[in-house]
C-alpha positions, 0 to 999 in steps of 0.5 A, spaced: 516 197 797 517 191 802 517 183 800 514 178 803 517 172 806 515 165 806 517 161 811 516 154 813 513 153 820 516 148 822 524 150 820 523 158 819 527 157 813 525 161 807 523 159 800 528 163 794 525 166 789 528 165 782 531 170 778 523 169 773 520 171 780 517 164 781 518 160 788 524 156 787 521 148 788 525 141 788 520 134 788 521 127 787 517 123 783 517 115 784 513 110 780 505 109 783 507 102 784 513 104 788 509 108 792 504 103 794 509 098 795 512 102 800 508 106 804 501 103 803 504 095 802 499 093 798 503 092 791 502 084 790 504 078 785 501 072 783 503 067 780 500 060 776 501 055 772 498 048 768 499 043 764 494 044 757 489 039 756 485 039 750 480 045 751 481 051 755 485 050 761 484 056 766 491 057 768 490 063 773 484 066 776 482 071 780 477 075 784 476 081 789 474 078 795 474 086 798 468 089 799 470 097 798 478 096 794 479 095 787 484 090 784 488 094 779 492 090 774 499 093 771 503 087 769 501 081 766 506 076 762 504 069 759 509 064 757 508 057 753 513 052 755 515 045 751 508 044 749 507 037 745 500 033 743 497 037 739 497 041 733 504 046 732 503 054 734 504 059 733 496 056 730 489 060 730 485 055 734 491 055 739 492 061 744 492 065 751 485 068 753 484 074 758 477 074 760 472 077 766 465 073 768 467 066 770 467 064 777 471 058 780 467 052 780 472 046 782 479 043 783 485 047 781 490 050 787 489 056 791 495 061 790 496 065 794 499 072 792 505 075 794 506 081 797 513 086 793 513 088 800 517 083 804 517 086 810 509 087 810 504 082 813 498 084 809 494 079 805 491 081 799 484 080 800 483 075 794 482 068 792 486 065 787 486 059 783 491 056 779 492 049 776 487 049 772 480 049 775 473 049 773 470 054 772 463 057 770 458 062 767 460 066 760 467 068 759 467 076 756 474 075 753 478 083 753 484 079 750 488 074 746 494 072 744 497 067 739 503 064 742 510 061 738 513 055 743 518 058 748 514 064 746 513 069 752 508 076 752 508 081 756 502 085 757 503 092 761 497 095 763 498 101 767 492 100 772 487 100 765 486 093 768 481 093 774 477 089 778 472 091 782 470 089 788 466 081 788 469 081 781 473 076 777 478 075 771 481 068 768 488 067 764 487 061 760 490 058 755 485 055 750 487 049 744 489 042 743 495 041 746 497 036 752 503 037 754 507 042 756 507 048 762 504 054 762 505 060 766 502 066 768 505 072 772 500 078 774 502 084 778 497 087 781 495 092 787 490 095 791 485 101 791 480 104 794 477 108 788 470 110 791 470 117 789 476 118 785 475 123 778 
């Protein structure tokens, strides 16, 4: 009986098969932010930072200035630093809130998100606000965090975190402390998802 061969076009090499009479295979897995890092170059961080005040204080705020990508978060991390001028944490009233459905209102810094491709020139297209702007409408909390002083949180979201197209997210600190920094870290990519299953 005769076999057949099969050869790569390109090279004319052969493949093997293993003594299971299976073709023998070699892959290489990466990382799915790697990959989009380095060959779409759409891999992003933002960074903010505020000083508390008496109330919420909204400490990074985005939104998908993109009309067909979707912004899809892998990695935040909170941190409270040197807070003073109001009640001690770790409390109850004091603590870090991501939420959706506020939009920017006044005031804050625009930031600019950077892309982890440093030999790329693409721009995330979102618009970023931190320093604690304004913000209005109704938050629709997804989660919370109770901080100790110094403290740092790290949440990893695997891209389950995803902001359509014209949508917004907020990183607030809410509470009664005044003094202090509080800093927020957000990774992020872009994506076209339309059709995906």
């Amino acid at each position: 009986m005769s076999g057949v061969n099969i050869l790569d076009s390109l090279t004319g090499r052969q493949a093997r098969v293993t003594q299971n009479f299976q073709v023998r295979v070699q892959s290489e897995s990466q990382p799915l932010q790697h990959y989009l890092s380095a060959f779409e170059e759409s891999a992003y961080q933002s960074l903010g930072t505020a000083t508390p005040t008496n109330g919420t204080t909204s400490v990074l705020h985005l939104t998908n200035t993109s009309s067909t990508l979707s912004m899809v978060f892998t990695f935040i991390r909170l941190q409270a630093i040197g807070l003073t001028g109001g009640t001690a944490v770790p409390n109850a009233a004091n603590y870090w809130r991501l939420a959706f459905g506020r939009t920017w209102a006044s005031g804050g810094t625009l930031a600019t998100a950077v892309n982890m491709n440093r030999g790329s020139g693409k721009a995330a297209p979102a618009t970023i606000y931190t320093g604690g702007p304004t913000l209005t409408g109704t938050a629709l909390e997804f989660d919370r965090f109770y901080p100790t002083d110094q403290s740092q949180n790290s949440f990893s979201k695997e891209g389950a975190l995803i902001l359509g197209p014209a949508t917004s997210m907020e990183i607030s600190f809410v509470g009664d402390n005044t003094g202090g920094t509080l800093y927020a870290r957000a990774s992020h990519q872009f994506r076209d998802l339309r059709g995906v299953i």
